[in-house]
VEXKOL-848295 format. One record per atom (N, C-alpha, C): residue number from 0; residue in one letter; x, y, z. Coordinates in steps of 0.02 Angstrom, whole numbers, plus 50000, padded with zeros to 5 digits. Layout:
residues N
NUM, A, X, Y, Z
...
end
This chain:
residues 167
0, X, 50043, 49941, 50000
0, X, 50000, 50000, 50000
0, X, 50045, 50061, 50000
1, X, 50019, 50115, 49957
1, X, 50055, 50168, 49968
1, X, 50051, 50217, 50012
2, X, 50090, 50266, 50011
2, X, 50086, 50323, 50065
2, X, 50019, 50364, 50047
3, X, 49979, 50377, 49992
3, X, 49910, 50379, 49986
3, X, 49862, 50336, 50027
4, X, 49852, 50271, 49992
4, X, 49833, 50224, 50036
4, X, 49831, 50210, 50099
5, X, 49876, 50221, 50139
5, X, 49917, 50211, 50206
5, X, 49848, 50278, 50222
6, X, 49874, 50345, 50224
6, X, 49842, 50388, 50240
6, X, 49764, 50414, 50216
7, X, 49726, 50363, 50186
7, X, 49648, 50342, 50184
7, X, 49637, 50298, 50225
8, X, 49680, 50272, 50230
8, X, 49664, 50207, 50293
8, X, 49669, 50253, 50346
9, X, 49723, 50268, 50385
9, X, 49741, 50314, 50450
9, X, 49663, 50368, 50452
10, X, 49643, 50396, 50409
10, X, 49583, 50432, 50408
10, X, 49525, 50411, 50425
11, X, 49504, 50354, 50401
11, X, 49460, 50327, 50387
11, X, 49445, 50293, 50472
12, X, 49478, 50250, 50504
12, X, 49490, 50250, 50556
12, X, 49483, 50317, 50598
13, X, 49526, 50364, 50597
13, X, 49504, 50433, 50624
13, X, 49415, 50438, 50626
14, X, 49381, 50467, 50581
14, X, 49340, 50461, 50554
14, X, 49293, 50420, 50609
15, X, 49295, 50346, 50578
15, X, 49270, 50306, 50638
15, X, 49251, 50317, 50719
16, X, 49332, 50309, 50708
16, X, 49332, 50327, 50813
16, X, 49303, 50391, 50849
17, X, 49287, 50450, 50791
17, X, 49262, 50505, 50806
17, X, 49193, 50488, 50823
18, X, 49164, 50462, 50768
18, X, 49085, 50442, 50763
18, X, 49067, 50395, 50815
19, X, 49119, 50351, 50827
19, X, 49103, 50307, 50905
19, X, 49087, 50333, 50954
20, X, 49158, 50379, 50982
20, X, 49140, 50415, 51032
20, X, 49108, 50466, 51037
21, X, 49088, 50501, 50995
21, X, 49016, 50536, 51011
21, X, 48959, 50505, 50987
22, X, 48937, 50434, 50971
22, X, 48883, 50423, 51004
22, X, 48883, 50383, 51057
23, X, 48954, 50367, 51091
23, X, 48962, 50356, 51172
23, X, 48940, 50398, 51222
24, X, 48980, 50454, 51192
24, X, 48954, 50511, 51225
24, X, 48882, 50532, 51251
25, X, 48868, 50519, 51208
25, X, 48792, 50536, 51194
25, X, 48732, 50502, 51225
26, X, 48750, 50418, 51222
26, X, 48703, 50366, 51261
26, X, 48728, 50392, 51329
27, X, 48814, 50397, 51332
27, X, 48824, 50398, 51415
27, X, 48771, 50444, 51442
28, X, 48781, 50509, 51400
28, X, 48760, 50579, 51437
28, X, 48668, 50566, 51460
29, X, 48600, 50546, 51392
29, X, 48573, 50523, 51404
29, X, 48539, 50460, 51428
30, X, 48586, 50386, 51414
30, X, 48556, 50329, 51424
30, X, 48595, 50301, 51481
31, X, 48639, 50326, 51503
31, X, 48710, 50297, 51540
31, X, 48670, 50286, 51629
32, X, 48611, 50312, 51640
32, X, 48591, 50326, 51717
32, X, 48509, 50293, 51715
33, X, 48509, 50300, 51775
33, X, 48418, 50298, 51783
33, X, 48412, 50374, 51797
34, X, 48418, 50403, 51789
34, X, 48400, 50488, 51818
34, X, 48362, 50497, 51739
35, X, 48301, 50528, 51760
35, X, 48266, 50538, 51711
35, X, 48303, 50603, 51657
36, X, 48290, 50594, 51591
36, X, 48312, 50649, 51558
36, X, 48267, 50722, 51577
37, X, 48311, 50765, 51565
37, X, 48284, 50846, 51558
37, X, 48237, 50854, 51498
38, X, 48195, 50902, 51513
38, X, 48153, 50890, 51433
38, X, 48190, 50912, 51390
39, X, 48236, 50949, 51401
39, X, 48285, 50974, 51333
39, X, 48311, 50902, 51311
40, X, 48364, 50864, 51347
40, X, 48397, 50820, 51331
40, X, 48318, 50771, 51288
41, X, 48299, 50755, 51329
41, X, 48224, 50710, 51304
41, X, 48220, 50741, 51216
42, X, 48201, 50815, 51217
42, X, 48168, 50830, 51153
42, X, 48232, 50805, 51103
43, X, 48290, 50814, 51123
43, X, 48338, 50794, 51060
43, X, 48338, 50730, 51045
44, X, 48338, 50689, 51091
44, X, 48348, 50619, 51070
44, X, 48274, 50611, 51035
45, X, 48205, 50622, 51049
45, X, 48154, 50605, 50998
45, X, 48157, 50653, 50942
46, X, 48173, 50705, 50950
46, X, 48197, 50727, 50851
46, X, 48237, 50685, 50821
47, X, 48296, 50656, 50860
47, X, 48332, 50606, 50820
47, X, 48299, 50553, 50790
48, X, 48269, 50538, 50825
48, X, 48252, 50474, 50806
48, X, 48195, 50489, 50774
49, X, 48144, 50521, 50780
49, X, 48088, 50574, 50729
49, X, 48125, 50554, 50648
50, X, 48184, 50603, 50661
50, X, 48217, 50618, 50594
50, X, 48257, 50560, 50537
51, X, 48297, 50512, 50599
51, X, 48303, 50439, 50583
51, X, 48236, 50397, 50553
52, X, 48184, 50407, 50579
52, X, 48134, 50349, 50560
52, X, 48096, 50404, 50483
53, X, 48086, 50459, 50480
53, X, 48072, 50491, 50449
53, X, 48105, 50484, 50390
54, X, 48185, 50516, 50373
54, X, 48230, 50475, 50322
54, X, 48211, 50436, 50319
55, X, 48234, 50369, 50328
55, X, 48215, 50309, 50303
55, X, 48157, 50288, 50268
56, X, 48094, 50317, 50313
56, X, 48020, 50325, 50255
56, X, 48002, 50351, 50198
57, X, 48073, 50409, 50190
57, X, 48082, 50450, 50112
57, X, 48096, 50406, 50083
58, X, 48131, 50390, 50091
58, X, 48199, 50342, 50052
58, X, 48136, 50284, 50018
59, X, 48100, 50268, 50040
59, X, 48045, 50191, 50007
59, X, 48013, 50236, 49932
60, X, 47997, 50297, 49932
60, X, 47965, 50333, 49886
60, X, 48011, 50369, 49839
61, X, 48069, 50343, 49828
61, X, 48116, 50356, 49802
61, X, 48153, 50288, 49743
62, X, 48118, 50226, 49780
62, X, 48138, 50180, 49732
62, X, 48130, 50170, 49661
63, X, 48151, 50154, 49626
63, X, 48177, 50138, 49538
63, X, 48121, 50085, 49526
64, X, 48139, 50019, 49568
64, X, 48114, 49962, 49548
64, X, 48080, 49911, 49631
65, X, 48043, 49889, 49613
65, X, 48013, 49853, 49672
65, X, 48086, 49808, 49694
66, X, 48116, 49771, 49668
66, X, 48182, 49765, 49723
66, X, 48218, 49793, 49750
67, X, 48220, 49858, 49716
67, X, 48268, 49898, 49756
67, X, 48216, 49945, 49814
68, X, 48145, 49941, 49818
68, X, 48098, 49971, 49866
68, X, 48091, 49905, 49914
69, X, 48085, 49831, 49910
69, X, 48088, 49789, 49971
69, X, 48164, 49809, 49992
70, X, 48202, 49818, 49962
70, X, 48282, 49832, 49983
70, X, 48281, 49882, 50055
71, X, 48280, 49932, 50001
71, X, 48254, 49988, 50068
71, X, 48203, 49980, 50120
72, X, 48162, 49950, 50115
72, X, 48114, 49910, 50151
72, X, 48150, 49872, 50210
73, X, 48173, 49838, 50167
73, X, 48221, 49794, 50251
73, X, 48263, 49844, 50267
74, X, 48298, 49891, 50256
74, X, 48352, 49939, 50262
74, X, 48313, 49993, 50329
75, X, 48229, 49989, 50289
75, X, 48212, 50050, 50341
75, X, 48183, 50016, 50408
76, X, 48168, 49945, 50396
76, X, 48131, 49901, 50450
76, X, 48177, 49918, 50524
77, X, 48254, 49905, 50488
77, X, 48313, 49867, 50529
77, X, 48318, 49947, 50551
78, X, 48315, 50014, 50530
78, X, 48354, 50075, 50545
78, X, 48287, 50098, 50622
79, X, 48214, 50071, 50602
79, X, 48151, 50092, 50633
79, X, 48176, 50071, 50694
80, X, 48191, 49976, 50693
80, X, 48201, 49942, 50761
80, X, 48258, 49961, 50789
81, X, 48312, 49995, 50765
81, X, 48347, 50017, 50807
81, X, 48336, 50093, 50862
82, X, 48311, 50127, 50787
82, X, 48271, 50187, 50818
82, X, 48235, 50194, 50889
83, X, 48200, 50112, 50896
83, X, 48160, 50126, 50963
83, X, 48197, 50090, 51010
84, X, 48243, 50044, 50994
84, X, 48299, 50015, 51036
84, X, 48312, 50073, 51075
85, X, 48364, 50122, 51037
85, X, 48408, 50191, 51054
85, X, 48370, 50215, 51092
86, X, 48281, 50248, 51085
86, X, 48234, 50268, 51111
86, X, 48234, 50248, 51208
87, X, 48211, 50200, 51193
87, X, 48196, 50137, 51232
87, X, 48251, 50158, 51306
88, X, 48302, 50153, 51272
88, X, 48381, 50162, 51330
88, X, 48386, 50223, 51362
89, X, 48335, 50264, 51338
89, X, 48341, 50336, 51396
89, X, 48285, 50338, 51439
90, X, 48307, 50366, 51489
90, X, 48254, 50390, 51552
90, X, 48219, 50433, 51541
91, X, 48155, 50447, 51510
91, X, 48121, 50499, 51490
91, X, 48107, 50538, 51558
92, X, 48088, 50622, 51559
92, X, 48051, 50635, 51599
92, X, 47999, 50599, 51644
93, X, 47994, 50599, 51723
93, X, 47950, 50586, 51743
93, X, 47860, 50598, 51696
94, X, 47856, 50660, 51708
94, X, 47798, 50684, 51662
94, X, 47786, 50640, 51583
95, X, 47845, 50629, 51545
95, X, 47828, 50593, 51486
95, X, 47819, 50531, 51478
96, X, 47808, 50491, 51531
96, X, 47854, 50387, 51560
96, X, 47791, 50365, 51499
97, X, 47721, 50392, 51491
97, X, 47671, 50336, 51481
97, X, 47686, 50346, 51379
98, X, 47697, 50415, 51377
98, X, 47703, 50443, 51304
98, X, 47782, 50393, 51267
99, X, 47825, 50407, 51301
99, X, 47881, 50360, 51281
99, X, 47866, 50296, 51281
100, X, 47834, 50251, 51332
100, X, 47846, 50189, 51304
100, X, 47795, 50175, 51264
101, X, 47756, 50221, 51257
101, X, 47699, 50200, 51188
101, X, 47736, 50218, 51133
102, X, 47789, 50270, 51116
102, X, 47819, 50290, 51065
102, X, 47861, 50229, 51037
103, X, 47904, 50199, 51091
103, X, 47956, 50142, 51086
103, X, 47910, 50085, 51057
104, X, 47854, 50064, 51079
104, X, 47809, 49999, 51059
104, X, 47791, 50024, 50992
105, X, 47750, 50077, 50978
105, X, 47740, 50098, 50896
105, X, 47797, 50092, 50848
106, X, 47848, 50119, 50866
106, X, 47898, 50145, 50822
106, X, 47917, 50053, 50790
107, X, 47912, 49991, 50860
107, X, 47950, 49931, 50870
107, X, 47880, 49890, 50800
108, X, 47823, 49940, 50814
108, X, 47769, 49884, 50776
108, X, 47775, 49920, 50715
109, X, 47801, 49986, 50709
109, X, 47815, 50005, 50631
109, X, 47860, 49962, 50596
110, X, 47926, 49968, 50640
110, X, 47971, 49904, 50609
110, X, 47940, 49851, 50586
111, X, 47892, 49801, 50613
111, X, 47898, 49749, 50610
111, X, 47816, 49759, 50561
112, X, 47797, 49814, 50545
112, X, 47744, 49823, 50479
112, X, 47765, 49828, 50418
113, X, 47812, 49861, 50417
113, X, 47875, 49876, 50350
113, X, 47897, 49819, 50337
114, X, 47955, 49772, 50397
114, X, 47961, 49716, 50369
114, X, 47912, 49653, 50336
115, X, 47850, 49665, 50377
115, X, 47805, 49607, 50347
115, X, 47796, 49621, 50283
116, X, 47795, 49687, 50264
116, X, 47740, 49707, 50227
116, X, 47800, 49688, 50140
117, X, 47844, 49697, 50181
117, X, 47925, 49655, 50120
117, X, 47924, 49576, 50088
118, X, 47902, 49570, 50170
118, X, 47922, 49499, 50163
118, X, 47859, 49469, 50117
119, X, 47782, 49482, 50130
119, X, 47743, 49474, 50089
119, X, 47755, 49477, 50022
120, X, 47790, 49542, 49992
120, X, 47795, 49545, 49939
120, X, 47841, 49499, 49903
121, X, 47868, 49470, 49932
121, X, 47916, 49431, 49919
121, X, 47891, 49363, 49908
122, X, 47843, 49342, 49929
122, X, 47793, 49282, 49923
122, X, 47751, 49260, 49860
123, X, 47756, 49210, 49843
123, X, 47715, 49178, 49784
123, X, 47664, 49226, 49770
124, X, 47653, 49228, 49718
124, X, 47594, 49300, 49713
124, X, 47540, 49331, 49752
125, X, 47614, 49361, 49781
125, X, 47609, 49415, 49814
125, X, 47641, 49480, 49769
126, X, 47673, 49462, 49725
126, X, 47742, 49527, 49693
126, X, 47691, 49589, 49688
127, X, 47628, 49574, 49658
127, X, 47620, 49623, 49629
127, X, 47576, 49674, 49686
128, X, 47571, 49661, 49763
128, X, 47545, 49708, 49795
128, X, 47559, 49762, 49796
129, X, 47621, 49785, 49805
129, X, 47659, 49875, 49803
129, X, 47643, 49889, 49710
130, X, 47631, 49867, 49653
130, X, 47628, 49884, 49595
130, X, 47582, 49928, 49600
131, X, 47604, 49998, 49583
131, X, 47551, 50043, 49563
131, X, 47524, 50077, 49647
132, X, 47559, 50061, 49676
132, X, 47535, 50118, 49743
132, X, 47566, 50164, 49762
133, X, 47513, 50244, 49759
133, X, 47565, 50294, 49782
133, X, 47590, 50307, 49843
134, X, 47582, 50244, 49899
134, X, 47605, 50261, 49965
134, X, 47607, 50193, 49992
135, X, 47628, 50188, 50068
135, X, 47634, 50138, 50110
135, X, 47586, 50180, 50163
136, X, 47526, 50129, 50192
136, X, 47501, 50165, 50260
136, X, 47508, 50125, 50330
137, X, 47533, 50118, 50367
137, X, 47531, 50083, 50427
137, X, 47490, 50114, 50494
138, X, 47456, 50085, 50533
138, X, 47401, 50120, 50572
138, X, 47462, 50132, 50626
139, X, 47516, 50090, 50626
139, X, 47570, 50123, 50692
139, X, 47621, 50175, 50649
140, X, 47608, 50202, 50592
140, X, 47628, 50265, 50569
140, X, 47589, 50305, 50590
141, X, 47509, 50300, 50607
141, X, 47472, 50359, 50626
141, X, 47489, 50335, 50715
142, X, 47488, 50326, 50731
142, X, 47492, 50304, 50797
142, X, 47551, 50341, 50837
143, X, 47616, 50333, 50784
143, X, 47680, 50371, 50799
143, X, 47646, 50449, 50800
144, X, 47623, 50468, 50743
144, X, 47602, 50537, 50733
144, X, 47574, 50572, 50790
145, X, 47518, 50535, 50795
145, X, 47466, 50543, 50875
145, X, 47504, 50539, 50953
146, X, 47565, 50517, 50950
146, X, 47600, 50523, 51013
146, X, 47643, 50589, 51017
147, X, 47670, 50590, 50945
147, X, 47713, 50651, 50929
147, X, 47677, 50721, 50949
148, X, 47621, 50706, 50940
148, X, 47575, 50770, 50934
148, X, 47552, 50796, 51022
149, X, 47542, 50727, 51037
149, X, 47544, 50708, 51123
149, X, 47616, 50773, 51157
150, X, 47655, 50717, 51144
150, X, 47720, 50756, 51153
150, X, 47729, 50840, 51135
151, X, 47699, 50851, 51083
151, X, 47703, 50917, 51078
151, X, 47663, 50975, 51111
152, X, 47616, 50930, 51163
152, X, 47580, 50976, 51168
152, X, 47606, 50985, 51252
153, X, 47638, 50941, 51274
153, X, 47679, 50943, 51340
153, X, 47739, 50973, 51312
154, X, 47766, 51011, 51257
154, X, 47815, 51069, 51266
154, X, 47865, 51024, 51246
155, X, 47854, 50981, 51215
155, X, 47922, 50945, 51163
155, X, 47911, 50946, 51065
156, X, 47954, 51001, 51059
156, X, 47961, 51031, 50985
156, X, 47988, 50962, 50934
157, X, 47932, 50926, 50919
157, X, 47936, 50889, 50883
157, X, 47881, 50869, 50816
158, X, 47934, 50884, 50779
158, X, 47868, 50886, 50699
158, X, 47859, 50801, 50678
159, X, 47789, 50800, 50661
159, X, 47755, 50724, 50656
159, X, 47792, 50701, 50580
160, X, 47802, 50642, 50580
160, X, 47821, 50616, 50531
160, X, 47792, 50629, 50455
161, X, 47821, 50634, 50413
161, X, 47792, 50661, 50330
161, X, 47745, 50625, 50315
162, X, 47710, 50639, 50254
162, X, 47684, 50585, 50210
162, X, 47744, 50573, 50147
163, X, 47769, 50538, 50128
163, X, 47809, 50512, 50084
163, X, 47753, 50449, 50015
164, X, 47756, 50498, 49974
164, X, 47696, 50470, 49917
164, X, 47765, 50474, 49837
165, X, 47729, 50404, 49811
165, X, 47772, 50425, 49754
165, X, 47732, 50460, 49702
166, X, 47772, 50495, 49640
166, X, 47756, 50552, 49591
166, X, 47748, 50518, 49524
end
């Protein structure tokens, strides 16, 4: 390897270990205790993950071809269930305990609506269910919405998930 090479590698690594430790940082600061989060700390971690599960729902209305939309499909299933994993590991506000773990269970049954809804397609004729639809609807997509909205009205600045339709 050359002294180019050598020093994409050395970076790349850099790079890495940066991105590790600040989201070490980050679980430590929020998930690291039982001490409930601050609503500040609280509101960031559910924009994150708002914005994480949100991406990922663009991304399906963006596909070329129905394999490459189950693709993303499992891509967004696996990004959802982590979403409420990450969720899940912080101490919400006292005041928010009943709103969070309904958020964490929705977000966990969105995952696992996206994935079915793949895996179906993937089944003996089944292919042609997503043919010709301008959207995906899941009742724990409105469900997420309806908590978000919950949340917002106890003073956590969080915008409800899009509609993502294809054109």
């Amino acid at each position: 390897m050359g002294k180019r090479g050598t020093w994409l590698v050395i970076a790349a690594v850099a790079v890495a270990t940066a991105v590790a430790i600040g989201v070490g940082v980050v679980g430590f600061a929020l998930g690291g205790s039982d001490q409930p989060s601050s609503s500040a700390e609280y509101e960031a971690v559910v924009v994150q993950t708002r914005d994480r599960v949100d991406f990922v729902l663009g991304r399906l209305s963006t596909a070329q071809s129905l394999e490459e939309l189950l693709t993303r499909m499992d891509e967004a299933a696996k990004t959802i269930d982590a979403s409420a994993g990450d969720l899940d590991e912080v101490t919400p506000p006292e005041a928010l305990e009943d709103e969070h773990g309904r958020l964490v269970s929705q977000l966990e049954a969105l995952s696992a609506d996206v994935q079915g809804t793949a895996s179906q397609a993937r089944e003996p004729g089944f292919e042609d269910i997503l043919l010709g639809a301008t959207g995906l609807n899941f009742p724990s997509w409105d469900a997420i919405n309806a908590i978000l909205g919950e949340l917002q009205e106890q003073g956590i600045d969080v915008q409800p998930l899009s509609r993502h339709a294809t054109t």
